[in-house]
N, C-alpha and C positions, 0 to 999 in steps of 0.2 A: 256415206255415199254408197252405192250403187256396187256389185261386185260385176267386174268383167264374164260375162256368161254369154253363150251365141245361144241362141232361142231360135226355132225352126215357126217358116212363116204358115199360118192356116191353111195355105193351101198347097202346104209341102206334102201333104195324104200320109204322114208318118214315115217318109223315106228316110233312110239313114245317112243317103249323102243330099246334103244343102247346099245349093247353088249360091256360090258367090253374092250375087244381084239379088235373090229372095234373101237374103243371110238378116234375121234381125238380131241387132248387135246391140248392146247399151248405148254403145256413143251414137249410134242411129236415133234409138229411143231418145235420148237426151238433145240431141239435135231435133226432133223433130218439136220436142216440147219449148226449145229454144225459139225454134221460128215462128210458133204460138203468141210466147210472150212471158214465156217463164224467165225465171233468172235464174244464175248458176246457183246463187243461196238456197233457192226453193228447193234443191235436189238435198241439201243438205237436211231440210225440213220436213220432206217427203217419203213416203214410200215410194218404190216403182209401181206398186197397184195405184195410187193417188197418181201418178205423174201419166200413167199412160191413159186414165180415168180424164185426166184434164185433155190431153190429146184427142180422144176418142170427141169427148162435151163439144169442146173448141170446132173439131169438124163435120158436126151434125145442126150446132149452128148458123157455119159459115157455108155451106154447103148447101145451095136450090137444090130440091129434089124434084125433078120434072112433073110436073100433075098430069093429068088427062082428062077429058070430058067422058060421058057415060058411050060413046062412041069412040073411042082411043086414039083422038084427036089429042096434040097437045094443047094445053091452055096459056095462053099468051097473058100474062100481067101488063098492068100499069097502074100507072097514078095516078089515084082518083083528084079527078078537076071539081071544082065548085058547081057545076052541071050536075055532076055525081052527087055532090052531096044535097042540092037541092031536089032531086030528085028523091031522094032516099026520105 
């Protein structure tokens, strides 16, 4: 399992005191991969490079990333209707 270690967040600029609420902690890390979809056994199977590698995957998937038109309008989606696909 995982050793208890406080890890300083990216955008701490290498300061040497860490704020509480930045603070990333293992049971953070392991909570977050919890609420993923992981299981407590996976940690036993895993690296913490693998565990936070799933975390990172998990929310680049689930995660819209806003597009723009060639004018920096945003782009509105939908679902394409049978109209749509007849037309195509």
């Amino acid at each position: 399992m995982f050793c208890n270690k406080k890890i300083r967040g990216s955008d701490s600029g290498g300061a040497d005191e860490v704020d509480e609420d930045d603070e990333i902690n293992i049971e953070r890390i392991l909570a977050a991969g919890l609420d993923r979809g992981l299981h407590r056994q996976d940690a036993d199977t895993m690296t913490i490079g693998m565990w936070i590698d799933f975390v990172i995957e998990w929310n680049n998937v689930h995660t819209r990333k806003e597009e723009k038109d060639k004018n920096g309008k945003p782009v509105k989606r939908r679902k394409a209707t049978q109209a749509d696909f007849n037309n195509f």
